[in-house]
N, C-alpha and C positions, 0 to 999 in steps of 0.2 A: 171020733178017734182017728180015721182015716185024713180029716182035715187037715188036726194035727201035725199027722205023720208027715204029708205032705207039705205043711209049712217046713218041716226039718230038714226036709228033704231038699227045698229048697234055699234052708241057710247051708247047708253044708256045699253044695252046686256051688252058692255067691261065695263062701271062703274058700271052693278051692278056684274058683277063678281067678279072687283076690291072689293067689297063694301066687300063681302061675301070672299074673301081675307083676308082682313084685320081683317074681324069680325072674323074670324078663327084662326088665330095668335096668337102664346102663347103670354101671359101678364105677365108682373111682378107683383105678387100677395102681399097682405100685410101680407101675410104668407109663410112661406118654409115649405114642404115637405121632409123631410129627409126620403131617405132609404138605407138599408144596408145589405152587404153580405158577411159577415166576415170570411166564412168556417168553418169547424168542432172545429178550438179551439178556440173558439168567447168565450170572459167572460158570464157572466151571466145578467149583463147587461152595458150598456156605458152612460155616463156623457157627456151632452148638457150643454153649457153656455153661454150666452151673458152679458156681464159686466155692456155695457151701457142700457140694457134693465132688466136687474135684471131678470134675466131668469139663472135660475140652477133646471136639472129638470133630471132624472134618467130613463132610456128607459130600459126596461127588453129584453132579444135576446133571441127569440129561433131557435131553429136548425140554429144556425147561420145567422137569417135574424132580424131585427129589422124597423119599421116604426116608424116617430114622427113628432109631425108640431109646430114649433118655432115661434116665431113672425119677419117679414123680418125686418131689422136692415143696411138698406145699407151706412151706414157714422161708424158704430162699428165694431169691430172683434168676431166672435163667435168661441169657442173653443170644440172640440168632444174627451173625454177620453172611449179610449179604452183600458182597462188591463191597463201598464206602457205606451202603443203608446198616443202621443197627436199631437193634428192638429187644425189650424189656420183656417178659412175661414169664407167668408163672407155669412149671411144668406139672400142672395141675392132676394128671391119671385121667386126662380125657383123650380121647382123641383130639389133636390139632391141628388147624390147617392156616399154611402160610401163602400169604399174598401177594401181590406187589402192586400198586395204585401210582398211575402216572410214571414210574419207573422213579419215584421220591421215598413210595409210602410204604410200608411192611405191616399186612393187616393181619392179625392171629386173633381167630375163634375158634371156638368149642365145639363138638358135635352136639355135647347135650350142654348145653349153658344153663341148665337150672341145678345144674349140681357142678359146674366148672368154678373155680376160682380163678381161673385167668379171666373168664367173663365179668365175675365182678370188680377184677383187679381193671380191665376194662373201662367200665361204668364208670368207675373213678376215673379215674386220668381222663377220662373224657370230660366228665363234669369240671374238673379244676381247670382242664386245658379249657374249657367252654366260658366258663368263668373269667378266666385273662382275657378272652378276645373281647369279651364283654365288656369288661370295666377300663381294660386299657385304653382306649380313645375318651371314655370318659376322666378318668384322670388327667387325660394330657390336654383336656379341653378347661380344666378345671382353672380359673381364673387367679385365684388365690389360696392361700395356707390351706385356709381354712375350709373350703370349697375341696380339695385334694382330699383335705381328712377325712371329711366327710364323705366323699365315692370310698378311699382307701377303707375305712369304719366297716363299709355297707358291704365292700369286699371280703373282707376278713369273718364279718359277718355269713354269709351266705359260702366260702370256703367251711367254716366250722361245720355249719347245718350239713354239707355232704359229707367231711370225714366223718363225723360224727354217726351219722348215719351207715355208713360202711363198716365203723368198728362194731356196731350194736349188732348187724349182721354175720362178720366174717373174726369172733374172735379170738381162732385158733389158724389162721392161715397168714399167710404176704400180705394182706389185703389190711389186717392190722396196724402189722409194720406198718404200712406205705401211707395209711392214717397219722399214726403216731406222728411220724416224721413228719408231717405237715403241720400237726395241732403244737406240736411241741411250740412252735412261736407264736401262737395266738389265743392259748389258756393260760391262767393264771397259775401260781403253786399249786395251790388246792387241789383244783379241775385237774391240772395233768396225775395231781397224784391218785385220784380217782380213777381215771382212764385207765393208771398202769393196773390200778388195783382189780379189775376187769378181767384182765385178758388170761388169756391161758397160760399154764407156766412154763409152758415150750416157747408162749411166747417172747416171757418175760426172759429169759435166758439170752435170747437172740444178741448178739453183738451190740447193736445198734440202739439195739431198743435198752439193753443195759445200758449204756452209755448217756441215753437218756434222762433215766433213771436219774444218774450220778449226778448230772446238769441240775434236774429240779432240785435236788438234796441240796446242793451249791447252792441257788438262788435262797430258798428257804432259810439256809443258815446270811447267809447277805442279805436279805430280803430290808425294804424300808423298814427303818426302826430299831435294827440290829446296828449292833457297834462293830467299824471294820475288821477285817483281818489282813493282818499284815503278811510282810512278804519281803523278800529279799534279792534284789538282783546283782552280780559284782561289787557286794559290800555296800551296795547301796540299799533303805528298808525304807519301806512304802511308809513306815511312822516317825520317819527323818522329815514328812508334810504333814502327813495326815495325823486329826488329832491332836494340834500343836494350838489351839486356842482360835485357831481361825476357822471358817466355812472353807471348803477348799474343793473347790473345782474340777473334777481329772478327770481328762478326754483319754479315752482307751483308742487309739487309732494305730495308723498304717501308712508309709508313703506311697503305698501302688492304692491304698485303697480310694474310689474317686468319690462317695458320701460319706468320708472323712476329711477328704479336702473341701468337699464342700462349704461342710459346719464352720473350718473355721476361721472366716467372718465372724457370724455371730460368737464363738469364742473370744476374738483377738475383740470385739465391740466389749463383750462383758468385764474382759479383761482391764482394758483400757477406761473404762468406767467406776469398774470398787475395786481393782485392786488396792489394797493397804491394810492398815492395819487387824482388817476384820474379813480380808478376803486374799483370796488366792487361786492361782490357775495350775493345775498340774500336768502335764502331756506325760502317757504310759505307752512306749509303742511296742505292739507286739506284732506277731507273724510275719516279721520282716526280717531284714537281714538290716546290720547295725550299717553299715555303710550308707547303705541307702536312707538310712532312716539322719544320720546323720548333715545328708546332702538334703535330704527332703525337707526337714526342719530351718533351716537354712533359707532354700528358697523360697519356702512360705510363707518366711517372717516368723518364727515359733519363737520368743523372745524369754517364754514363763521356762520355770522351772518342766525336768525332764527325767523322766525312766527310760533310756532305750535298753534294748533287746532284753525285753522280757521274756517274748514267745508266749507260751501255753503258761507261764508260771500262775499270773493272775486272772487267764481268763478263765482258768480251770476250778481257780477259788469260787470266784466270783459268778460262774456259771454263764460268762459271757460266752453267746454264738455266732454273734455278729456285730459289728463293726461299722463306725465306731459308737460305742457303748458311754454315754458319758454319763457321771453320777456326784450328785454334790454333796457330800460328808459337811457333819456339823462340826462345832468347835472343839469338841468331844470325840468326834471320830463315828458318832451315830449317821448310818445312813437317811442319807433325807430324802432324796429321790433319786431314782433310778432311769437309765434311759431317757435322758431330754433330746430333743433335738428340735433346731429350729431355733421360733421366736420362745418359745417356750425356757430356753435354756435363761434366758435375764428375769422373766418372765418370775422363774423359779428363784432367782436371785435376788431379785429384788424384794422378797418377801423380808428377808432377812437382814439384806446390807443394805447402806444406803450410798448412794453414789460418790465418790469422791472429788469427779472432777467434773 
């Protein structure tokens, strides 16, 4: 019996130590803590902001050291100007401390990083930035097309495995977001809609991340297979081409954009090859200003058929992010494929039409 007692005796000892454990344990606070140690050529003072907290507040430094306490904001991005240096992070309820590295760099950790979310917002940016140094010289080393795709594949590739990673981890805080926003170009409908379907519903609310949202819903109704939708610009409608019995071609581009200029070469080649009866080239140009677009088309050579100043009208359908977007509709107006670029683009043509000239 006394054994016993004496085993009890000491679980109750082990829970209340646990107790006095746990009550001891940094907390994530509904405020941050900023401090900082900027060295002798620290401005006079730095610029705190949170966008979605309406927080812009002005911390004065001396001898190079500054303290300030923000309101914690873990679903926003808070920004810290120092001098011309600026920095990203999350005003997580940790203690923070600010750096300076080479008088370039703005370094911001955590006191306790195993419950910080700017430490894992962190880890990411580190890993993606880590990632471009990595493959960027291999890209530019890369010989051929085809050789490119392949580093750019292997990139996109091992970019996924870390967002991925980050959102399985962090999926009620910025650390989401800042996933999302990356994955969003390199999953497919499905995937992204899974992602969204994931996350917490503070998250999903989030500006951006709704916006996202909106994007994949657009691709999915567009998506290969689906038949266009139309559109209207100064009385001109996108099924004044598209849909008319031909395969029809339409580059979504830009005159400032320069891997819009690039393409079109291989455009004006395709062009120049099946246009006729069974084929056609379309130019849509959006996010520009007609002027320019008008001048730019011109000195290009852009000779096919044309939509200027769209704007947002069709990329918003269409759930285009980037530029330029080109997609070849069938004779029907079924999408056939999406996003060509490259040799790809005759490639894809030729399946169908046969050369004319």
């Amino acid at each position: 019996m006394i054994g016993i007692i004496m085993k009890t005796r000491s679980l109750i000892v082990a829970a209340a130590v646990a107790l006095i454990a746990v009550s001891c344990s940094p907390k994530v606070s509904d405020k941050t803590t900023i401090t900082g140690d900027l060295g002798a050529n620290a401005p006079e003072s730095v610029e705190l902001s949170i966008k979605d907290a309406n927080v812009l507040i002005n911390v004065p430094v001396t001898d190079g050291k500054f303290t300030a306490e923000i309101p914690a904001c873990q679903t926003g991005i808070a920004r810290i100007k120092v001098g011309n240096l600026v920095n990203n992070f999350v005003s997580d309820g940790t203690p923070l401390n600010v750096t300076m590295t080479d008088g370039m760099t703005l370094n911001i950790t955590s006191k306790y990083p195993k419950i910080s979310t700017q430490a894992a917002y962190e880890i990411l940016q580190k890993g993606l930035l880590d990632l471009q140094k990595n493959y960027q010289p291999k890209i530019q080393a890369a010989v051929s097309e085809e050789m490119q795709n392949s580093v750019y594949d292997a990139y996109q590739k091992d970019v996924k495995k870390i967002c991925l990673e980050a959102l399985n981890l962090n999926k009620d805080n910025y650390v989401t977001v800042s996933a999302i926003e990356n994955l969003q170009y390199l999953l497919g409908n499905e995937q992204m809609d899974s992602v969204l379907s994931i996350v917490d519903p503070k998250i999903a609310e989030i500006a951006s991340v709704k916006a996202i949202s909106e994007v994949v819903k657009a691709k999915k109704a567009t998506a290969e297979g689906m038949k266009f939708t139309d559109f209207e610009v100064d009385g001109v409608k996108f099924s004044d081409f598209v849909g008319k019995g031909k395969y029809m071609l339409v580059d979504f581009w830009a005159s400032w954009c320069g891997p819009c200029k690039a393409e079109l070469p291989n455009i004006k080649k395709v062009y120049e090859t099946y246009a006729g009866p069974e084929f056609d080239v379309l130019s849509v140009a959006v996010w520009d200003k007609k002027e320019d677009t008008i001048k730019g088309a011109k000195d290009l050579g852009i000779v096919w058929n044309q939509i200027i100043d769209a704007q947002n009208i069709p990329t918003d359908i269409y759930g285009i992010q980037g530029i330029p977007h080109i997609i070849l509709f069938g004779p029907d107006g079924t999408i056939v494929k999406r996003d060509l670029r490259g040799s790809a683009i005759e490639a894809e043509v030729a399946k169908y039409v046969k050369p004319v000239k």
